[in-house]
N, C-alpha and C positions, 0 to 999 in steps of 0.2 A: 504494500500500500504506500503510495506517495503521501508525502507531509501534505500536500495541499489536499488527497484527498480523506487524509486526517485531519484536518480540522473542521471539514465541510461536513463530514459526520459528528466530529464534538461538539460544533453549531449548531445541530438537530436534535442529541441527545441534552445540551447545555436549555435549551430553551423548552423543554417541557419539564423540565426541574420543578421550579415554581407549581407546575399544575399540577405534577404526581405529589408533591409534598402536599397542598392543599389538599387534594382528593385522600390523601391517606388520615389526614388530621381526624374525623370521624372514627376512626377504627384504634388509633392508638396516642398516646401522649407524645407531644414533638420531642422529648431526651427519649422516649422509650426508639419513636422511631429515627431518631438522627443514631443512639446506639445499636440499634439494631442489622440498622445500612450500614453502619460500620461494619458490623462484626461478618454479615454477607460478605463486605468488601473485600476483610481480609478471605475471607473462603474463598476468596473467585484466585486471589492469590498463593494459597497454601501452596499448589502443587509446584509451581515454579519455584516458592521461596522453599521447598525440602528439596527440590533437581539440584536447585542451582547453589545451597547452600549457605543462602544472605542472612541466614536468622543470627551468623559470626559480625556479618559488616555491620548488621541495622543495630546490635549491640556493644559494640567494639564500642572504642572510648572514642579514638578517633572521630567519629561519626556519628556518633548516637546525641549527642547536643544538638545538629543539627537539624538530624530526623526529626527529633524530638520536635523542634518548632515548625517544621514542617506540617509535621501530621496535627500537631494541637491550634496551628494557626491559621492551617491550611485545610483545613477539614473539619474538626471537632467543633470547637468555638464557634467560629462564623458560621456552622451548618444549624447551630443547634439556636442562637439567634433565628438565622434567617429562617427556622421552620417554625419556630413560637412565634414570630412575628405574622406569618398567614395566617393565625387564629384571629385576628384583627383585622390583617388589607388582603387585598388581591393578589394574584400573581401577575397580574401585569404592572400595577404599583412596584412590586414589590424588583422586577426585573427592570422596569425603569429606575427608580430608584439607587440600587447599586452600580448604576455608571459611574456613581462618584468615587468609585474606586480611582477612577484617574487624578482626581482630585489628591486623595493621599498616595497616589502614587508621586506626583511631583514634591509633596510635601515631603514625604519620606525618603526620598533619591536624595533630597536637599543635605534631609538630618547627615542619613548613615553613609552616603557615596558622594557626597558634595559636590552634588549634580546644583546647575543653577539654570532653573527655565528663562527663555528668552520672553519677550513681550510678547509672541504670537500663541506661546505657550499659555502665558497668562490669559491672555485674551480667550484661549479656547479653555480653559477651565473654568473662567467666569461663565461660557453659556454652559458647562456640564452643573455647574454651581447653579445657572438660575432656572434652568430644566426643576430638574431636584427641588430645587425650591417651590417654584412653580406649582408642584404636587402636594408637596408636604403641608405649603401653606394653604392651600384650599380645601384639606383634612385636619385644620386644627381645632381639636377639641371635640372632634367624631369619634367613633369607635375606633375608625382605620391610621386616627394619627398613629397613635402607641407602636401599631405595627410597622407606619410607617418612621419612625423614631430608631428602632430596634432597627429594621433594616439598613439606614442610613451608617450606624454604629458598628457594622461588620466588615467590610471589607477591606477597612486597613489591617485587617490581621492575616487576608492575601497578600496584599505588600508584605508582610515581615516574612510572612513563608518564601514567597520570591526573593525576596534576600537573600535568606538563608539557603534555598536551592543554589544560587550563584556560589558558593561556596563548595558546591560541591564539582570533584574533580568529575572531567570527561567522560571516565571509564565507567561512569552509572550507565546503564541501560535506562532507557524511560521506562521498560516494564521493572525494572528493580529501585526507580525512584517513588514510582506511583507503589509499590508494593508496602515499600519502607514508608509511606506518608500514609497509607491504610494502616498500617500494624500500630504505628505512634497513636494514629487519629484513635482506634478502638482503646488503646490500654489508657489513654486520656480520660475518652467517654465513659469510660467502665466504670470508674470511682462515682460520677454525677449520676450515672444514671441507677445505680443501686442507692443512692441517697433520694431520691426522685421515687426510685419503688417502695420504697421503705416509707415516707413522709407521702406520696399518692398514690400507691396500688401500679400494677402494672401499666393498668388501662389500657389494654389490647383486645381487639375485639379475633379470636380464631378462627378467622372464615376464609373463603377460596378469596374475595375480591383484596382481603388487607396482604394473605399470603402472598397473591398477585405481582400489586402494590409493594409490600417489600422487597420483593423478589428483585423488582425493574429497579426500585432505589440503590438495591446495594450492587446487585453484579453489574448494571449496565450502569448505574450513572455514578458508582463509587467505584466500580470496577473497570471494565472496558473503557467507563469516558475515561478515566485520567490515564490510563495509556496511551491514547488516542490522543491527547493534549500533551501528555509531554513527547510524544513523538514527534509531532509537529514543530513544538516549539527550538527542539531539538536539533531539528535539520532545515527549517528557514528561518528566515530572519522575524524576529519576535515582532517586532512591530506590525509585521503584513499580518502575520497571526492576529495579533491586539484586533486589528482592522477590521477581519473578517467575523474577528467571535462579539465581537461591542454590538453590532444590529441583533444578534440574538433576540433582544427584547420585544420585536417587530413578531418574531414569530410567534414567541409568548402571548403577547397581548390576544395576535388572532386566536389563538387554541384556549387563551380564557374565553375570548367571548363567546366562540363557535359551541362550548361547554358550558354557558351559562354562569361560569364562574363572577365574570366582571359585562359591566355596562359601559361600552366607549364613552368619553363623553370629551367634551372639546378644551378642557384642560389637561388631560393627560395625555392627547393627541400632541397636543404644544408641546407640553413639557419631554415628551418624545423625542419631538423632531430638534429641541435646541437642545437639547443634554446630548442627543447621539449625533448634532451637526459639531459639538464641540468637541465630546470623547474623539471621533475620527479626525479632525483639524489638529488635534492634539498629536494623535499619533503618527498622521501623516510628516509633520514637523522632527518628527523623534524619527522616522525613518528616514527622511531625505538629510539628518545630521548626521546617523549612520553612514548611508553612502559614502559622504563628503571623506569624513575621517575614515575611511578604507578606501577612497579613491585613490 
């Protein structure tokens, strides 16, 4: 499979996220189901990590700090947010919403890489910024702010996993990065979520549709998607990736409403088009400064 047609599949898979985690919320509590996908996850992984022998790497001292924040900042955390947060909003809120990852990704490049954005930079994170806002402010004080709050709250904890990914040497495979960032993710979740059963009951409903439902969470969009993303990101140039996976949200939106999930309505249409005209301006910027400095 070519990177570019790995990431055309992680775009498909990345954008019904949002709606499978809504649809499951009915059947189970969002730690029981953000742990649960985890633990799927790593099962999708077992058989490679006993072939190939990483249960040494993903522990070793070396490397085990880093996994470590991988899988708890890149998975655990921000999963178990953004699925308590759809007890509140929508999934197309909620996938618009998270564009402002680009936001603290500029911030954060600043902190820890002293990376310094140019004016064009700026400028396109002010429309990702009033996108976002856009939404957030037209739900204040509804039931869907809260969740829209929560979501807005998570995705700098992808920046710090992307950090820490850089970090690591060449010789990862993407199937032994995404492995080691399942295994962290589950021994994270595992502590929250027996304090969760303990203080609220399991709260899983045993039926063929939540079994279903779990099933797509954890092997396809905890398992196969991040192999499928770090493949990609892997073998072309991250920025084109950024570019292609940021409209996600487009699809999202249509598969909330075709599902009855969400009701279009013409602020979140806006807040749409100017949060993903700025994410892509952003990134196109951060590609063509690539170029330059490899030219």
């Amino acid at each position: 499979m070519t990177p570019l047609a790995a990431i055309w599949i992680n775009w498909i898979f990345t954008s019904t996220m949002p709606v499978a985690a809504k649809a499951a919320l009915p059947y189970m509590h969002p730690v029981i189901l953000a742990w649960l996908g985890a633990l799927a996850g790593l099962l999708y992984f077992i058989p490679a990590i006993i072939r190939n022998r990483w249960l040494s790497v993903f522990c070793g001292k070396e490397h085990r700090f880093t996994l470590f924040i991988m899988g708890a900042f890149g998975s655990a955390f921000p999963i178990i947010l953004f699925v308590s947060a759809l007890n509140y909003t929508t999934p197309a809120n909620a996938a618009i919403l998270a564009q402002i990852e680009i936001v603290y990704s500029l911030v954060m490049a600043g902190i820890f890489l002293g990376e310094r954005p140019c004016r064009r930079q700026l400028a396109g994170t002010f429309l990702v910024m009033a996108g976002t806002f856009m939404i957030a402010w037209h739900e204040r004080f509804t039931p869907r702010w809260k969740g829209d709050l929560l979501v807005l709250c998570a995705p700098w904890m992808y920046q710090l996993s992307h950090i820490a990914a850089k970090k690591l040497p060449q010789s990862f495979a993407p199937e032994q990065i995404a492995a080691a960032r399942a295994f962290y993710a589950f021994i994270t979740m595992t502590p929250i979520a027996l304090f969760g059963a303990y203080k609220y009951g399991w709260g899983i409903r045993p039926d063929a549709a939540s079994l279903s439902l779990l099933v797509y969470w954890g092997f396809v969009l905890n398992g196969l998607n991040m192999v499928l993303w770090y493949r990609a990101i892997r073998n072309m140039d991250l920025a084109k990736a950024t570019a292609i996976i940021l409209s996600y949200p487009v699809m999202t939106t249509g598969i909330s409403v075709l599902t009855g999930m969400d009701t279009l309505a013409l602020y979140q249409v806006s807040g749409l088009v100017i949060a993903m005209a700025g994410a892509y301006w952003v990134t196109m910027i951060v590609k063509t400064q690539r170029e330059r400095v490899t030219a």
